[in-house]
C-alpha positions in Angstrom: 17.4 2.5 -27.7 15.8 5.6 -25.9 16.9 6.9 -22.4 14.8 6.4 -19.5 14.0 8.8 -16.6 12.6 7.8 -13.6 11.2 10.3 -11.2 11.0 8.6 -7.7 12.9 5.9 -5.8 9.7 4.7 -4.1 8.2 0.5 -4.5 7.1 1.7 -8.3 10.1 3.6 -9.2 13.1 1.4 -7.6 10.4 -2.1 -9.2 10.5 -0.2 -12.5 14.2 0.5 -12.6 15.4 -2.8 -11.6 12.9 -4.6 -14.2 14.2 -2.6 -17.3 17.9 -3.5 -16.0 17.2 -7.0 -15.9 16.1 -6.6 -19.4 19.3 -4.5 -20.5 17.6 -1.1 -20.6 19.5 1.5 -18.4 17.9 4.4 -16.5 17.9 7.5 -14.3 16.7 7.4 -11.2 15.6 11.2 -9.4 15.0 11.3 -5.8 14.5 13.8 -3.6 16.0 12.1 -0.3 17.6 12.3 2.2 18.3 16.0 0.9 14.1 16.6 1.0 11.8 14.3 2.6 7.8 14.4 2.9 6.2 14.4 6.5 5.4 10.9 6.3 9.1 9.7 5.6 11.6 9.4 7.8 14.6 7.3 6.4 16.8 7.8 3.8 16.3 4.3 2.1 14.4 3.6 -1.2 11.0 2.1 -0.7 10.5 3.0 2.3 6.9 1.6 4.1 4.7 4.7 5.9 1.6 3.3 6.2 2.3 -0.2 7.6 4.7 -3.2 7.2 1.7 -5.3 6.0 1.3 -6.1 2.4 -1.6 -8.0 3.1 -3.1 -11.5 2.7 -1.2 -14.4 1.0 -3.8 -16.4 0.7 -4.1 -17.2 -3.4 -8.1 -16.8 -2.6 -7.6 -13.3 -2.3 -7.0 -10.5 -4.8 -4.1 -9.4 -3.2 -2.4 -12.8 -2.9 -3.1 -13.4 -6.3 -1.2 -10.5 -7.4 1.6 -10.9 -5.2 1.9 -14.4 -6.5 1.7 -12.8 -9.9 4.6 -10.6 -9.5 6.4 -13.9 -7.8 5.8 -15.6 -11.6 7.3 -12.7 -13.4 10.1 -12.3 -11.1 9.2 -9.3 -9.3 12.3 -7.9 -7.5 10.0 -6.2 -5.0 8.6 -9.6 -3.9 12.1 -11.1 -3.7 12.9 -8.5 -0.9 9.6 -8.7 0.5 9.4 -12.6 1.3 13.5 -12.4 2.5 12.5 -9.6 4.8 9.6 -11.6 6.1 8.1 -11.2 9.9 5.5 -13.3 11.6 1.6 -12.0 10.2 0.0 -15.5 10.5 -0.8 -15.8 6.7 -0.5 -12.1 5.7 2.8 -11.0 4.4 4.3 -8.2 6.7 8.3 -7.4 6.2 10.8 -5.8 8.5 10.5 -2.6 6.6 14.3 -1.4 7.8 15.4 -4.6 6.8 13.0 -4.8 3.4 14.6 -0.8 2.4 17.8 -2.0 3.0 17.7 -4.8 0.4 15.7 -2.7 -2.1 18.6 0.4 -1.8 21.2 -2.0 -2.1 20.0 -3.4 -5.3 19.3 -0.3 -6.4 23.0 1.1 -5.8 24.8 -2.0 -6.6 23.0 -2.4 -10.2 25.4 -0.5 -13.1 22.5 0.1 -15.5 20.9 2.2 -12.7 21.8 5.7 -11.6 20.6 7.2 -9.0 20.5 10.7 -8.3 19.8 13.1 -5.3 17.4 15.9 -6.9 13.5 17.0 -6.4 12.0 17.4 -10.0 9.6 20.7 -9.8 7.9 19.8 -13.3 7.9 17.1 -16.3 9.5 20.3 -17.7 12.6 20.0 -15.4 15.8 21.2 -16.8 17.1 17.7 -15.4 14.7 15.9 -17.4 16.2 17.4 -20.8 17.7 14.6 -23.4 15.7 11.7 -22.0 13.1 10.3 -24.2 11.0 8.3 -21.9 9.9 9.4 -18.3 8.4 7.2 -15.9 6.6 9.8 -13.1 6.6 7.2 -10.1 6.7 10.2 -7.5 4.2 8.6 -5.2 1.3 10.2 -3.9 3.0 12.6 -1.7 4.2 14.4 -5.0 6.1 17.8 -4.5 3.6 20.5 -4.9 5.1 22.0 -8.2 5.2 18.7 -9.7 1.5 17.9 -8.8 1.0 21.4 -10.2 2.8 20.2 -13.5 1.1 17.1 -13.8 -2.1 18.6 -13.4 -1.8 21.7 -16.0 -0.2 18.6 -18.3 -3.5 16.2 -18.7 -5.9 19.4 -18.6 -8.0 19.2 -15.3 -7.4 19.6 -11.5 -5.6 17.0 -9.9 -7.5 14.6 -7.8 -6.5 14.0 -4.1 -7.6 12.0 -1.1 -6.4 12.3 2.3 -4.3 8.7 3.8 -3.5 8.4 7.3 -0.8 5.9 9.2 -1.1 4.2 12.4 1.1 4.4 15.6 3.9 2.3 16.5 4.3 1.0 20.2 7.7 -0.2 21.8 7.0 -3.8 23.0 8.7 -3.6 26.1 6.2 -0.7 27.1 3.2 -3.4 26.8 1.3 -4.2 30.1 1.7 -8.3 29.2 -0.7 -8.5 32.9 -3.1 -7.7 30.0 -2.4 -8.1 26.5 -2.2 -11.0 25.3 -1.2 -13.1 22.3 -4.0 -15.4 20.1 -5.9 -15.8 17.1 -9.5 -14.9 16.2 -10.8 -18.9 16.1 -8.1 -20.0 16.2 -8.2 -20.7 12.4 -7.9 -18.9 8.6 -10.7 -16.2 10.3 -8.4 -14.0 12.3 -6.1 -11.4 11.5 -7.0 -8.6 8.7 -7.5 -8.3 5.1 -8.6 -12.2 4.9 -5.2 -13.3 6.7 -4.9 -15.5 10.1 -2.7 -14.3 12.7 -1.9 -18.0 14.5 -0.5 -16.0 17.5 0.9 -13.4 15.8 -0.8 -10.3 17.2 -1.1 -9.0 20.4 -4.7 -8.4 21.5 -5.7 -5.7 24.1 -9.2 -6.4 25.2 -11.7 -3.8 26.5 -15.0 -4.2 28.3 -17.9 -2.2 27.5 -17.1 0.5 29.5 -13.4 0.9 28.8 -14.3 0.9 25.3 -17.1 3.8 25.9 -13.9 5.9 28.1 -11.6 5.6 24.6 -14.5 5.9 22.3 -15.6 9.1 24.1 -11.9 10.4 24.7 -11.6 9.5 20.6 -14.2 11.4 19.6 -13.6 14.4 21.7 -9.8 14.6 20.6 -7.7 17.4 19.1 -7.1 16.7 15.4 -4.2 18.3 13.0 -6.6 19.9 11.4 -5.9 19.9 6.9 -5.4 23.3 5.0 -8.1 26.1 4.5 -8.5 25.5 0.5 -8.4 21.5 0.8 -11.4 18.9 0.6 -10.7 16.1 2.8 -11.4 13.2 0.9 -10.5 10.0 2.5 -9.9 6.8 0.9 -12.2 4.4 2.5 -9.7 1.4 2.7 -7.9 3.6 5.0 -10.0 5.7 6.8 -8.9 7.5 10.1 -9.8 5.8 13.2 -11.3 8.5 14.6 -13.6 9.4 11.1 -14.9 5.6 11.6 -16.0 6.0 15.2 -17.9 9.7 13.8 -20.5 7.1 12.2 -21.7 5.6 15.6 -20.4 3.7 18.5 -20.5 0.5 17.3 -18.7 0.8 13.7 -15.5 0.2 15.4 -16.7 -3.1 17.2 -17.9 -4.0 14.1 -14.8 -2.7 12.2 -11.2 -2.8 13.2 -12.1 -3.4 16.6 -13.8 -6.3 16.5 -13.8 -8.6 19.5 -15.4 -12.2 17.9 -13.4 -15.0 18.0 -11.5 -13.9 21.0 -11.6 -14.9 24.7 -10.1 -13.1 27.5 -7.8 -14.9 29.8 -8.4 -13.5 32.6 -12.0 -13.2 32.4 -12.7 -16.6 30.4 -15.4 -14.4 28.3 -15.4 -12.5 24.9 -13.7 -9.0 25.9 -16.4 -5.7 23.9 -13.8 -4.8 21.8 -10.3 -5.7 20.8 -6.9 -3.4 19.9 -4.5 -5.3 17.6 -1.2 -4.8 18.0 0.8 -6.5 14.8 4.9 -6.7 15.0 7.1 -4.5 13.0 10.2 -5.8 12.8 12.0 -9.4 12.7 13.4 -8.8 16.5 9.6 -8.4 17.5 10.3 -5.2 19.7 7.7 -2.9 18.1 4.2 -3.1 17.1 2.2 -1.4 14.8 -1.7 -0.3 16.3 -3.9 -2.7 13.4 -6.6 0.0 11.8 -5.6 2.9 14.3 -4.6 4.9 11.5 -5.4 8.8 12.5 -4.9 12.3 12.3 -5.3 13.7 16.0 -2.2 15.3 17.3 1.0 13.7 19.1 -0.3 14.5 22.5 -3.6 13.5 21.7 -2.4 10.2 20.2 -0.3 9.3 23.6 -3.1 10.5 25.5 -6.0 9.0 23.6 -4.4 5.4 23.0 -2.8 5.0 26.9 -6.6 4.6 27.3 -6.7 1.4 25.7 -6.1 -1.5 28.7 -2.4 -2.8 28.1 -1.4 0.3 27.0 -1.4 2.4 29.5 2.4 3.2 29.5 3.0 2.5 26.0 5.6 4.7 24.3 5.5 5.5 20.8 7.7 4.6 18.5 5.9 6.9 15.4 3.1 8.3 16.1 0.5 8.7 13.6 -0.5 11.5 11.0 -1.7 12.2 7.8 -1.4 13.5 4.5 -1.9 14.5 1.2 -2.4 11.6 -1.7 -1.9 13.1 -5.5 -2.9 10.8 -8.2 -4.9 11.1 -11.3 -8.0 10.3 -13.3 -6.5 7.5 -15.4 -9.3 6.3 -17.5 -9.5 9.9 -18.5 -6.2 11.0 -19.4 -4.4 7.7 -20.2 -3.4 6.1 -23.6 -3.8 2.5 -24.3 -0.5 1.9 -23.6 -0.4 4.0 -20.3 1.4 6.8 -21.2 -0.5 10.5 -21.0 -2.6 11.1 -23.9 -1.1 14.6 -23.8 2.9 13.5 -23.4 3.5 10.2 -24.8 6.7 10.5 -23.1 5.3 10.3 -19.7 4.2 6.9 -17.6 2.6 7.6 -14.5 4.0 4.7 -12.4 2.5 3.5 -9.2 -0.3 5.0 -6.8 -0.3 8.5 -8.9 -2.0 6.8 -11.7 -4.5 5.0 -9.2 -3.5 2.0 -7.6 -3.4 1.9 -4.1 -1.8 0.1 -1.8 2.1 -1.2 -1.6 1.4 -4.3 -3.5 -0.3 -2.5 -6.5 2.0 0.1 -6.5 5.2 -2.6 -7.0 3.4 -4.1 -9.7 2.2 -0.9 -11.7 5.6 0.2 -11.7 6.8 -3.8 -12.7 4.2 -3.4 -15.4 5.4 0.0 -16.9 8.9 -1.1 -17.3 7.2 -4.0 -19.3 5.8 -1.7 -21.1 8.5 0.5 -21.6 11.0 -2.3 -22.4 8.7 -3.4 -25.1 8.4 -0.1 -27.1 12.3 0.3 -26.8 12.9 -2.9 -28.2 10.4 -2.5 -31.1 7.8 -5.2 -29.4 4.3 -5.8 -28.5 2.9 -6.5 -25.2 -0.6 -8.2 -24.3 -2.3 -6.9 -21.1 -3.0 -10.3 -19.2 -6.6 -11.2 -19.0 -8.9 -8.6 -16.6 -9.5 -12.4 -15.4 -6.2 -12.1 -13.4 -5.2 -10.1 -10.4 -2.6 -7.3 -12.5 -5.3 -7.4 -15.7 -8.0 -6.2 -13.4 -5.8 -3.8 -11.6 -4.9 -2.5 -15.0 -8.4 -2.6 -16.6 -9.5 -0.5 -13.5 -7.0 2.2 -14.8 -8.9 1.9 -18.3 -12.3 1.5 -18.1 -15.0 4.0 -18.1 -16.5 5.1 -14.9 -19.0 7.4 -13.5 -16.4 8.9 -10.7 -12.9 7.4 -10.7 -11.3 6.4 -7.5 -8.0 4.5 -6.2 -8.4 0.5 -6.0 -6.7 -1.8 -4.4 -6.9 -5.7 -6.2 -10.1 -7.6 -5.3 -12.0 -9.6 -6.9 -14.5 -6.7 -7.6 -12.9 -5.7 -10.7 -12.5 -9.1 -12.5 -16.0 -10.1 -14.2 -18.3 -12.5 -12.7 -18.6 -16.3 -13.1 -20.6 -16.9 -16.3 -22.3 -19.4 -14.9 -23.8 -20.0 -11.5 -20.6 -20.8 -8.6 -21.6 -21.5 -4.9 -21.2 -18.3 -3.0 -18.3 -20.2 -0.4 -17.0 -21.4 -3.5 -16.6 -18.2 -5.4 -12.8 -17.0 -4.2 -11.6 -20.3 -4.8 -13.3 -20.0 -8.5 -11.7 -16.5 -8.7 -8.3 -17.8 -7.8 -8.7 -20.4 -10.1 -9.8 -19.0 -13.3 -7.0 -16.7 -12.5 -3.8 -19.0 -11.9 -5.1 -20.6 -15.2 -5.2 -17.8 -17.3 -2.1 -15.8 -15.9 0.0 -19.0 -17.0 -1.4 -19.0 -20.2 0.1 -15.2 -20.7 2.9 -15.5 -19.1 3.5 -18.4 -21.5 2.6 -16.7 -24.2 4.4 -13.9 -23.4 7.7 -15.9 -23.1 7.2 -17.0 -26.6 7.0 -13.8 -27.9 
């Protein structure tokens, strides 16, 4: 049986690791921290969450809560940790992320066919990479520079980037509770984001007309870190700085993150202009991430910029926000059926390099490489689920031929359409559905095998 190298303790890396061990294949794990960490990280756990602690809607009539109840059928050891580290999102799944890195590094450490080791790989050519026969490049898309450099020269064309930004964090106790306050968009499945309710669970700082026009002005006009001279900023749309949204006009944030329907004022009785989410961060409920407030201005700008929200007038940040560099590459392009690199069948890009994006895909990419891997080594063959499910879509994203490739995250928009005519309300449910259906019948069949 082959040796396995894994470059990266992030969600893919630590997921593939821990699914080859469960399936008796040992492995090498390389990661760079604490020795060397990025800008964006600042613990020394595995996995650690930058962006946010939200992994999104649960709801099955979703993409993303089909996949995450996916990875639940297959065992996924990333959604073991996720649901015990669990923190009040209505029916999104957020986690306590000190408390969800903890479990994952713990695993990690604890399991004897895992080693872990404290290095930064410069290239797939790394001296420390010599004598394995499989390696699994799950570095994440804040990749050292060399190694993105080695990647690139490796499958023959520039690397691809796009530029991800993460919101503030907000120490609750610095709230003006006089005038946030706590409720749900309708008090039903609409509120909270990416499809989810929020029952209560966010905090709500409502703005009228013209304390909205004071931020958006003050917004606009802000200082922002600005990127280097030779680099494109491309920005993911699913992610997009706040203040690149509020560049398109006044009213994309009202209509975007910001959005105020569904919501009544307490002290007014009346639907406030616009409304700043506030979503909680850890299981003791003492910090709050700022929902879709992702940016790129500077420190002081931040503290000055979002003090002008009402309610947060003395807030004090816990992280502010900032931005960086995503690596990842053309997949369709320079991917082999089986998902290695057409030009080292040696090497699995794992996780958001290869073109996922998002925490959820990322786990799962790197749960389905070490599939992958575990069937070459022990001389089997794997079926792709259906591109009817939520990981077969994800996957036949990676695959299929487009006109300009781009990081996904799982919707519904990469599985094909009903063959025959489905109510338009009815359609996620159908999705869902077709997709439970068809995953079992895999997974079955998988199990068979």
């Amino acid at each position: 049986m082959g040796t396995v190298a894994i470059i990266g303790a992030g969600l893919a890396g630590c997921e593939c690791a821990r699914v080859l061990a469960a399936r008796g294949i040992a492995s090498t794990v390389f990661e760079s921290k604490p020795g060397v960490k990025s800008m964006a990280h600042v613990s020394n756990d595995l996995s650690e969450l930058v962006c946010s602690n939200s992994l999104r809607s649960d709801a099955l009539a979703s993409g993303i809560g089909l996949l995450k109840q996916e990875l639940r059928d297959m065992g996924s050891p990333f959604m073991r940790d996720a649901d015990a580290s669990r923190v009040p999102a209505g029916k999104a799944l957020a986690v306590d992320r000190s408390l969800f890195s903890g479990l994952v590094t713990r695993s990690v450490r604890e399991n004897p066919l895992i080693t872990l080791k404290e290095a930064c790989i410069s290239s797939l050519d790394d001296p420390l990479l010599a004598g394995f026969d499989h390696i699994v490049l799950a570095a994440g898309p804040l990749a050292a520079e060399s190694l993105s450099e080695s990647l690139a020269r490796t499958v023959g064309m520039d690397h691809c980037y796009f530029y991800d930004a993460i919101a503030p964090i907000v120490w609750g106790h610095s709230l003006n509770m006089e005038i946030v306050f706590r409720g749900s968009r309708y008090g039903d499945e609409h509120a909270g984001e990416s499809g989810g309710t929020d029952e209560g669970d966010y905090l709500n700082c409502p703005m009228n007309r013209d304390e909205y026009t004071v931020f958006y002005e003050a917004l606009l006009a802000a200082e922002k870190v600005r990127g280097r001279d030779f680099e494109k900023e491309r920005h993911f749309e699913g992610c997009m700085p706040i203040e690149a949204l509020a560049e398109r006009g006044p009213k994309t944030l009202v209509f975007g993150p910001m959005k105020p329907v569904g919501f009544t004022d307490p002290r007014t009785g009346r639907r406030p202009w616009a409304i700043l989410q506030l979503r909680t961060e850890s299981l003791n409920g003492e910090t709050f991430n700022l929902v879709g407030c992702q940016t790129k201005l500077t420190y002081p700008e931040q503290a000055r910029v979002f003090r002008l929200v009402p309610g947060l007038e003395k807030a004090e940040f816990v992280r502010y926000g900032s931005m960086h560099r995503n690596t990842y590459i053309n997949s369709p392009k320079v991917l082999s059926p089986d998902g290695s690199l057409a030009a080292r069948p040696d090497v699995f890009p794992a996780g958001q390099i290869s073109g996922v994006e998002g925490y959820v895909e990322s786990a799962a990419h790197g749960h389905w490489v070490a599939l992958t891997l575990a069937a070459r080594l022990q001389g089997r063959t794997l079926d792709r689920p259906p591109v009817t499910t939520a990981l077969g879509a994800l996957l036949g994203h990676l695959s299929g031929e487009q006109k300009r490739f781009q990081p996904s995250n799982a919707h519904f928009g990469l599985m094909p359409e009903p063959e025959h005519r489905v109510p338009k309300k009815e359609r996620k449910e159908w999705y869902a559905a077709r997709a439970r259906a068809d995953f079992a019948a895999w997974l079955a069949a998988q199990t068979r095998s």
